[in-house]
N, C-alpha and C positions, 0 to 999 in steps of 0.2 A: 504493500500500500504506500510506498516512498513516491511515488506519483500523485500523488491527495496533495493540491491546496488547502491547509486545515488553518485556519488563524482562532487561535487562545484570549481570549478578551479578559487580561487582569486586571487587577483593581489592587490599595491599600488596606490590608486588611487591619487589624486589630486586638493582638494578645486578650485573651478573655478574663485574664484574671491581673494584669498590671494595664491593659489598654493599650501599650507600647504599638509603634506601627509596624510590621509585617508583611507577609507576604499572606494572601486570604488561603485560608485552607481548603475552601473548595476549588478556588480557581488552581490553585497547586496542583489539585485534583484533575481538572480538566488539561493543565500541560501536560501532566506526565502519562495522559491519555494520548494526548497530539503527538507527546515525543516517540510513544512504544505504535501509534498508527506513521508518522512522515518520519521520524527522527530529527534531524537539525535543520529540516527543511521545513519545519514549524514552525510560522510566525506570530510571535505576540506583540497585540497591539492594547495600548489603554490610551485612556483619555486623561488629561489634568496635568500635572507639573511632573516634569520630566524633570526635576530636584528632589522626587522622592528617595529617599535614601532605600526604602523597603522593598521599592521596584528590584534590586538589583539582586533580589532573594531569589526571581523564577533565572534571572541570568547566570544565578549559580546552580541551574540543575542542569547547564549543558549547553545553554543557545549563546548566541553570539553578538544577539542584536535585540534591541526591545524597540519599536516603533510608537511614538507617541504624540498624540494629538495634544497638542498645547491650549489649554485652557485655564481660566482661574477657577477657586472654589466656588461651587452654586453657579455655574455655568449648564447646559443641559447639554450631554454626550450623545444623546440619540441623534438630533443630525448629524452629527459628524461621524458619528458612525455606518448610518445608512450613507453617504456620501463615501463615504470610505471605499466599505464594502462592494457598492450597485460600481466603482470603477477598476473592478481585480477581480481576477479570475476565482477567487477562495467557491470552494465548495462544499465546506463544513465550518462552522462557527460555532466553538464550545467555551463556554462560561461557565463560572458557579451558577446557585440558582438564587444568592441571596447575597450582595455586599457588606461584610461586617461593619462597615462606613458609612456616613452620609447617610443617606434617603434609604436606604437597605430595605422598599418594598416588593424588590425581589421582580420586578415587574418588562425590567431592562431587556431581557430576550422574547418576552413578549410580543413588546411591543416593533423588539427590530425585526423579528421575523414576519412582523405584521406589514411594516413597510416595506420590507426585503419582498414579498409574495412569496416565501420559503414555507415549506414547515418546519415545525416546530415539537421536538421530542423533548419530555420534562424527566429528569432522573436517568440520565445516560447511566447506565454502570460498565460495559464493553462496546467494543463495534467487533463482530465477527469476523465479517469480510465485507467488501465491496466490487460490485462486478456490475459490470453495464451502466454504469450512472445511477446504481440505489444500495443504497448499506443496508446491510443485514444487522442489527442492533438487537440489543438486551435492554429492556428499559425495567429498572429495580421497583419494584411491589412493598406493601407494607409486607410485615413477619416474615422479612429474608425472601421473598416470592418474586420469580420473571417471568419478564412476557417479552416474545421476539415479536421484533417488529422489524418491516422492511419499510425506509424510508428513500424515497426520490431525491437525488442531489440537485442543486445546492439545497442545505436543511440550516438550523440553526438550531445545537442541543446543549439544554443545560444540565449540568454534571451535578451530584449530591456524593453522600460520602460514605453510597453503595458502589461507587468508583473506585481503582485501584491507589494506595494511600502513593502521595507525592513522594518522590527520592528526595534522600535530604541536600540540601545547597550551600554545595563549595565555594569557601571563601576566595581562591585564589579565578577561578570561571568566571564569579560574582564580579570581584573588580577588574579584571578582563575584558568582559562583554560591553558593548557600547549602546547605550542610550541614545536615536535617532529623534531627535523633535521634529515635528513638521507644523510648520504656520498655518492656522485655520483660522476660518471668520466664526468667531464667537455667538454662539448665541445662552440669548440670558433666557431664564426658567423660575419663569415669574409663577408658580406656583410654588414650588420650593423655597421661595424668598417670601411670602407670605404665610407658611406653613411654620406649624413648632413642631420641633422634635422632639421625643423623650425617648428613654431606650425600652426595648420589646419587652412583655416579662411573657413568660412560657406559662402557658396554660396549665392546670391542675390536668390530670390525666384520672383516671377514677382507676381505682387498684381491681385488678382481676384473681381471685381466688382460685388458685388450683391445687383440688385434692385430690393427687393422683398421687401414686407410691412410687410406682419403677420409672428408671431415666424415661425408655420409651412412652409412657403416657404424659410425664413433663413433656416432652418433644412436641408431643402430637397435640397438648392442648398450649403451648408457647405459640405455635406455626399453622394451629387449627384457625380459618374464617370463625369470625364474628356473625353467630346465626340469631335473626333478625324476628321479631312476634312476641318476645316475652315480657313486654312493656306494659303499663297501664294507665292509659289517659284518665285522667280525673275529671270530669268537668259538674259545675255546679254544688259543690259539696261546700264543707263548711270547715272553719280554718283547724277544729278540731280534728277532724276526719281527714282530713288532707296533712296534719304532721302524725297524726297516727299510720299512714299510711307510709310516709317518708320512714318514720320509725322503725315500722314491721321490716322494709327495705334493705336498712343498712345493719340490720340483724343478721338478715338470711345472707348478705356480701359478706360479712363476717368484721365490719367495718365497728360495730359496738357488739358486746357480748353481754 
């Protein structure tokens, strides 16, 4: 597959637990998919200030060049990106699916694929092969679970981190590798400039009880679907009957004893 125009869309990611800047963990994901599909004939391209220090994290897992579109902070990277792209031959575009940074609504390959007339696979985890102008892909399921898909090139997919984990990045590649700016007409994203940010918090998830003995029934209800009926709508009842009912609920989960 060293014949695949694949271009990597990085970003500034974010250490999770000091905030320090980086290289994102899932775009890491996505190059070292492009590198084990084209090899060094991978191009990464980002958007923003080509003085990131953290950019030169993907140049230490082996390339030689980072391409970047010069813009300031709270600028919008989607035209410049679809401008990019709609003048190069690229016939795969993989990203994270979520920027640790900035605006991090996750929303960025959507929307290029949308302007691109590409489609668009969510949760790359492999590309099999490619033959005739359409990939043969693995796209990742909840509870460890795939589904092959065959997608028509050019596509534009974004990677999660049912991906193959990034090589780690050499210091000596790292300061090696050169950093390419290129002059763009700015545009401003006057929604982002009147938006607040706060950071995400993650949702409660509700615990699933399993009372199963042997490894194999763990296995099987870890990776078993979610079967759907055993619910019960309440409607019109009274505030007594409706926490009685909540009650009876979190009994039989095993959530109060």
């Amino acid at each position: 597959m060293t014949d695949l125009n694949i271009v990597a869309l990085v970003s500034v990611g974010a250490h999770p637990t000091s905030g320090r800047p980086r290289r994102a963990e899932q775009d890491a994901r996505a190059v070292e998919l492009g590198l084990r599909l084209s090899g060094s004939n991978l191009q990464l391209l980002h958007a923003g200030d080509p003085q990131a220090e953290a950019l030169r994290g993907y140049l230490g897992m082996g390339l030689e060049q980072l391409d970047v579109l010069e813009q300031p902070e709270g600028a919008d990277a989607l035209p410049l990106l679809v401008d990019y792209l709609q003048g190069s031959r690229t016939q795969l575009v993989l990203t994270g699916s979520q920027a640790e940074t900035g605006e991090g609504s996750g929303m960025l390959p959507f929307l290029l694929a949308e302007r691109l007339g590409w489609p668009m696979v969510v949760g790359l985890a492999e590309v099999e092969k490619v033959e005739n102008g359409v990939a043969q892909v693995l796209q990742a399921l909840p509870r460890g679970q795939r589904r092959r898909l065959k997608v028509r090139l050019p596509c534009v997919a974004s990677v999660d981190n049912a991906a193959p984990v990034a090589r780690q990045s050499a210091f000596g590649p790292a300061r090696r590798g050169q950093i390419e700016a290129h002059e763009v007409t700015v545009v401003d994203d006057p929604l982002l400039a009147e938006a607040s940010l706060q950071p995400a918090k993650s949702r409660p998830k509700r615990l699933k009880v399993i009372k199963a003995k042997t490894g194999a029934e763990r296995m099987k209800a870890a990776t078993a679907k979610a079967s759907g009926g055993g619910g019960q709508v309440l409607k019109d009842v009274s505030p007594q009957e409706g926490a009685e009912a909540i009650f009876k609920l979190l009994i039989e989960e095993g959530v109060l004893r």
